[in-house]
C-alpha positions in Angstrom: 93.7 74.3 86.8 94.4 72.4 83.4 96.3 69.5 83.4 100.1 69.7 82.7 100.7 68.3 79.5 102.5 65.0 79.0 105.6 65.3 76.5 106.4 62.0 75.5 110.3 62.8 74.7 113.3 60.9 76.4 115.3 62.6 79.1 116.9 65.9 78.2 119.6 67.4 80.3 119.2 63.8 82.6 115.8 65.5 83.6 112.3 63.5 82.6 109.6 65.4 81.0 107.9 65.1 84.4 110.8 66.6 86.2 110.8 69.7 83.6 107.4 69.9 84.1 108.0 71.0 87.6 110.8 72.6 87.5 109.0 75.2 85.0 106.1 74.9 87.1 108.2 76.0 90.1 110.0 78.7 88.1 106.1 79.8 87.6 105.7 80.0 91.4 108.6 82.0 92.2 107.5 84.3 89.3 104.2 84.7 90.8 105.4 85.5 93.7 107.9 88.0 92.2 105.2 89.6 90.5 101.9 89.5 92.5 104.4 90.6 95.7 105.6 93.5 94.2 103.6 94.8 91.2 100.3 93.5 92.9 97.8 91.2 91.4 95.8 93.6 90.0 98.4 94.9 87.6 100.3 91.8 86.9 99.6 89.8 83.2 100.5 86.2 82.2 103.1 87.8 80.2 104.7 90.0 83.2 104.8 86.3 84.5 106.3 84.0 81.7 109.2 87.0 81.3 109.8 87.2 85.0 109.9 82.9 85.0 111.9 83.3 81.1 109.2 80.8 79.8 106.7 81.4 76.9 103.2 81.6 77.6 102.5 78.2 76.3 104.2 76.7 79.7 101.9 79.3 81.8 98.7 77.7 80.6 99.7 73.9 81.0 99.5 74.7 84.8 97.4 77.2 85.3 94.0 78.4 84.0 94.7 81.7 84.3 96.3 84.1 86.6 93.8 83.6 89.3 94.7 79.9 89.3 98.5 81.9 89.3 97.9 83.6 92.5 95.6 80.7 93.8 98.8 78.1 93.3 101.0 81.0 95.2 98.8 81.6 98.0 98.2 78.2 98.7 102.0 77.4 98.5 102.8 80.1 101.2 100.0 79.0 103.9 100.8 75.6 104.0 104.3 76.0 104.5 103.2 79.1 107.1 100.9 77.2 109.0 103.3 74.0 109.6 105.6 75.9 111.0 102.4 77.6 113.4 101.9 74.1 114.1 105.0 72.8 115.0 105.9 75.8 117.3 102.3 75.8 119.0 102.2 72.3 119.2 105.2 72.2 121.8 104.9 70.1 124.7 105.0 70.7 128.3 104.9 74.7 128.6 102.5 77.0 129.0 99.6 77.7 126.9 100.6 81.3 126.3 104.7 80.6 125.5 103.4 78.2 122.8 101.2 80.7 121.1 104.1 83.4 121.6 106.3 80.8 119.6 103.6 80.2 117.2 102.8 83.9 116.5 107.3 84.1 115.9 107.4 81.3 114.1 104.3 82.8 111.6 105.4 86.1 111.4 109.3 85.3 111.4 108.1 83.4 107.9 106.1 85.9 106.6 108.6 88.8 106.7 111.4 86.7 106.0 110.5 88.1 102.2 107.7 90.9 102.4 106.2 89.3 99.4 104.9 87.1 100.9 102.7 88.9 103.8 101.7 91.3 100.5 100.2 87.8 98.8 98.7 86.0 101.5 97.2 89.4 103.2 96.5 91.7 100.9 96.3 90.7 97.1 94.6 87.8 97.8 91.5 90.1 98.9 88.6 90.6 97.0 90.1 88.6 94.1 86.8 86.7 93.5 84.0 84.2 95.3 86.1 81.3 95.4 89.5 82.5 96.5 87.6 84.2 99.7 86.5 81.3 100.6 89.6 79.9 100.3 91.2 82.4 102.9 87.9 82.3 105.2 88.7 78.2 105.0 92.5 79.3 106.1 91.6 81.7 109.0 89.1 78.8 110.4 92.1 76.3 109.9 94.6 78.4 112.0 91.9 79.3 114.5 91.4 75.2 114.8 94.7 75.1 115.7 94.7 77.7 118.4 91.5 76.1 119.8 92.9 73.2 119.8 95.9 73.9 121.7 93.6 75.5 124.7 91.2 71.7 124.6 94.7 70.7 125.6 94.9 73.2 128.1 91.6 72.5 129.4 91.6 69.1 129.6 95.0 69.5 132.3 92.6 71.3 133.7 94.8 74.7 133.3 92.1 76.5 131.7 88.8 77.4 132.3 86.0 74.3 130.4 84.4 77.2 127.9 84.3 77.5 124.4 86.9 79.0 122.3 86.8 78.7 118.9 85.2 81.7 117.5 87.7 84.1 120.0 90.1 82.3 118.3 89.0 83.1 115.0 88.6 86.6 116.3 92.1 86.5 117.6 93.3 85.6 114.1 91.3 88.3 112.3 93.4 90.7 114.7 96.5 88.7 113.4 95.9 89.9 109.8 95.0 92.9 110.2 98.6 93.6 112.2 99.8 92.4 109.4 98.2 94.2 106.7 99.0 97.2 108.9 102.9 96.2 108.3 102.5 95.6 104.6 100.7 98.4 103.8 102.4 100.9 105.7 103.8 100.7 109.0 107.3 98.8 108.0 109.5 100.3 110.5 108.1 97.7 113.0 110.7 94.7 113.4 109.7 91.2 112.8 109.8 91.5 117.3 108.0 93.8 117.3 104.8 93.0 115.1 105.1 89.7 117.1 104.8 91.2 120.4 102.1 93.2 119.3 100.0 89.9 117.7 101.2 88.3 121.0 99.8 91.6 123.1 96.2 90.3 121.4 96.4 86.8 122.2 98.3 86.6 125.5 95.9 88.7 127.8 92.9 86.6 126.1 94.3 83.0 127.4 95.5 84.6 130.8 92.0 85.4 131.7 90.6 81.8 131.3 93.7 80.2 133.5 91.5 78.2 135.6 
């Protein structure tokens, strides 16, 4: 990503050039998300963008490189703010392993389909965009499976569950995950937000009730 550009100007509006830097920079985001969540990544321009955020293309390209960097900057923003809430819910203390990944799997997919953009973005057209933004999504399925395996070390060492390894099931576990709900984006939408939990949860729960020690 380029580096924003520094407009040495006085305040305008009582805003600093640094504060309209990111609050153009945000309209950018929300944009993205507008466009790469509805029209799809593959069709959407760095004009379709700048219109959507009412900002010329000269404000695009002092944040991003192109729209890769775009969709990059969008994805990454929806993650994070996905997996802190996993981790809050999961993290829970004193119940039982499979109630906290219940809340965790409500509290991912209550997120995501708060706004079916953004389930479209961080499941589907994030895929196959190039080398480096897989990775990037391998890197985030690892980091949510860490979590999950984390959570049954916990387990383990109460002694509640059985001393065996975990982590790639859990990484299994999450590729289930996304594939529920790509199912939901790209076609089965008459499934609540309960539903498509219960059925993540119908993966995960039988799974961590066999290894109750």
């Amino acid at each position: 990503m380029s580096e924003p550009r520094v407009e040495l100007v006085r305040p305008w509006r009582g805003m600093s050039p640094h504060e309209r830097q990111e609050a153009r920079r945000r309209r950018l985001l929300d944009a993205g998300l507008e466009v790469f969540g509805t029209d799809g990544f593959r069709a959407a321009t760095v004009g379709r963008i700048c219109r959507e955020a009412g900002l010329t293309n000269r404000y695009f390209y002092e944040h991003f490189a192109d729209r890769e960097a775009c969709l990059r900057a969008v994805y990454d923003a929806l993650v994070t703010e996905a997996q802190r809430r996993l981790a809050e819910a999961i993290r829970a203390p004193e119940t039982e392993l499979e109630e906290r990944v219940s809340a965790a799997v409500d509290a991912y997919v209550g997120f995501s389909l708060e706004d079916p953009r953004r389930p479209r973005v961080i499941a589907v057209e994030s895929v196959g965009v190039s080398p480096s933004m897989e990775e990037r999504r391998r890197a985030v399925r690892h980091e949510i499976a860490a979590l999950f395996a984390a959570e049954y070390e916990r387990d383990v060492r109460a002694g509640s569950a059985v001393d065996r390894p975990f982590g790639k099931q859990a990484l299994a576990l999450v590729g289930a995950a996304n594939e529920l709900v790509v199912d939901w984006v790209l076609g089965d939408r008459s499934r609540t937000p309960q539903e498509l939990s219960a059925d993540i949860a119908g993966v995960f729960v039988p799974v961590l009730r066999s290894r109750r020690s």
